[in-house]
N, C-alpha and C positions, 0 to 999 in steps of 0.2 A: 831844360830839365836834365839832372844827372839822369845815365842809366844807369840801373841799377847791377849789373856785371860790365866787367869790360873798361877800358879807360878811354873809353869815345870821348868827344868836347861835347856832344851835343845829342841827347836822344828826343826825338817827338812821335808824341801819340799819331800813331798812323793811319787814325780817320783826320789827322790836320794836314796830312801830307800824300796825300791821293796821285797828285800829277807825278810823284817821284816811282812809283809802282808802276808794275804791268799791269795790263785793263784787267786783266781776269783778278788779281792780286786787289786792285782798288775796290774791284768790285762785287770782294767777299768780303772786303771788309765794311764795305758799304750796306751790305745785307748781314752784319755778324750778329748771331741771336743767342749767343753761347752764354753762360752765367757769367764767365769771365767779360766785364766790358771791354771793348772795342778797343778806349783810349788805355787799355793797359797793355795791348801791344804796340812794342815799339820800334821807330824807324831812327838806325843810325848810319850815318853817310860812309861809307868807306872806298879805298881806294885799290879798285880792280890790280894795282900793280904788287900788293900784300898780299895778293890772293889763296896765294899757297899758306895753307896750315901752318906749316912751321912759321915762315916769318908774319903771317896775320896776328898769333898770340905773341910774337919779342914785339910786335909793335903795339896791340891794340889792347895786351892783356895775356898773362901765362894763366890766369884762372881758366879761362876762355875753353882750353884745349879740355875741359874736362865738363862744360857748361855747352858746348855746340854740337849740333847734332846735321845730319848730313840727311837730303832726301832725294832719296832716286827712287829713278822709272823701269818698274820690271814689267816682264811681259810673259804670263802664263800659257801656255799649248796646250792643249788637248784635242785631240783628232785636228779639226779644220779650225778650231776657233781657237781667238786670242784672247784674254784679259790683259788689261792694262790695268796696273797698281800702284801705287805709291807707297817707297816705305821708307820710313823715320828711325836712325838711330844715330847713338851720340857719335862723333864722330871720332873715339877711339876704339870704334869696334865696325865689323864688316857683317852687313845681311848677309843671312843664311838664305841665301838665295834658293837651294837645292834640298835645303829640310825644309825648314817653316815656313817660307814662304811658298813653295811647289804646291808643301800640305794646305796651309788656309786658302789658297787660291785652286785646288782639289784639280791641279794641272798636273800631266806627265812630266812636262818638261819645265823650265822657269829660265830664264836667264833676264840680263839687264837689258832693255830698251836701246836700239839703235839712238845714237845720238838726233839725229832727225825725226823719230818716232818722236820723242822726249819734249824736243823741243816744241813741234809742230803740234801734238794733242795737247801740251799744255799754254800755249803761247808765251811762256816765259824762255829766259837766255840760260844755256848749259851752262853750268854752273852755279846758277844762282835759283834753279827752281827751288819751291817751295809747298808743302804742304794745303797752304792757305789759297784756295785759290783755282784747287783743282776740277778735272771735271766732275762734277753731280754724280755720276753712277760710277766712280771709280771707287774702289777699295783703297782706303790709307791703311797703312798695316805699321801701328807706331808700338816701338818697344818700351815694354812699361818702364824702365830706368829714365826717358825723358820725359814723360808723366811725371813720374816724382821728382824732379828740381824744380825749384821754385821761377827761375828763366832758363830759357834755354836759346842761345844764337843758332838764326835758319836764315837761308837763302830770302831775299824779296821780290825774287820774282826774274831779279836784276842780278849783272857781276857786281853793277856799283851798289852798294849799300848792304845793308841786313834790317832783319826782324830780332827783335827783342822779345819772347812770346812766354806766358808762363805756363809752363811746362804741364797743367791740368786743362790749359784750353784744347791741345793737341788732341784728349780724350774726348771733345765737343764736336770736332770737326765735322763735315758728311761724308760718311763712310767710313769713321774710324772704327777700325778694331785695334783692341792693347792687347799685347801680346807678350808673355815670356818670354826671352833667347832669341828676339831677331837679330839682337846685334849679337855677334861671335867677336870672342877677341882674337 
């Protein structure tokens, strides 16, 4: 199947490709109950050594850089407790870690997940986590600019590969909230 962004050789519906994902990763998509069906996200192979932004879109696509969205793991304080959250924005702009995200997660403090927190509560590989897949009571906090495109490239769990996902299923997710201005330019 062509994907639909991107100049991949090969995208596949990513309930046909299960063993290529992390377990938590295979197995939200295993249970995905979103309007958007299952097989319209999609899995394209890529190669961990493109990994960097710049040269991932000279190789894989210059549309790209305006079509992917980046998702990390912040971690809210307030007195003795933590929240952990997940937030979604396109990957030419940087969460507001210290406005909007401090405010919806009604923390004093905010900052980004220790790379071990990140990796460990989600079971996927830094760099490559992904929205889809996370824990049940966590908050996704996705900016509405990747809501509105029609696909948006995300992490699969994995360095190797991506998700191909259309940009209204993100709003499906468990725990999503859509948010104005999480991504800052």
């Amino acid at each position: 199947m062509r994907a639909p962004i991107g100049d991949f050789d090969h995208a596949t519906p990513a309930p046909d490709c299960l063993d290529e994902l992390t377990d938590p990763v295979a197995d939200a998509v295993r249970r995905w109950s979103g309007t958007v069906p299952a097989d319209e996200i999609l899995y394209v192979e890529t190669d961990p050594q493109w990994a960097d932004t710049a040269v991932f879109v000279e190789h894989y696509g210059r549309d790209l850089l305006e079509r992917s969205a980046n998702c990390v793991v912040v971690a809210g304080k307030r007195g003795s407790g933590t929240t952990l959250a997940a937030c979604v924005v396109l990957s030419t702009t940087r969460v507001d870690v210290n406005g909007v995200v401090r405010r919806q997660l009604g923390a004093r403090k905010a900052s980004f997940a220790p790379m071990d927190t990140a990796t460990g509560e989600t079971g996927m590989e830094y760099g490559g986590i992904t929205p889809i897949g996370l824990p049940g009571d966590w908050p996704v906090l996705v900016d509405s600019a990747v809501v509105d495109l029609p696909y948006v490239l995300v992490g699969s769990g994995r360095r190797r590969g991506k998700l191909l996902v259309p940009g209204k299923a993100f709003a499906q997710l468990p725990g999503a909230v859509v948010l104005e201005g999480l991504g800052a330019a």
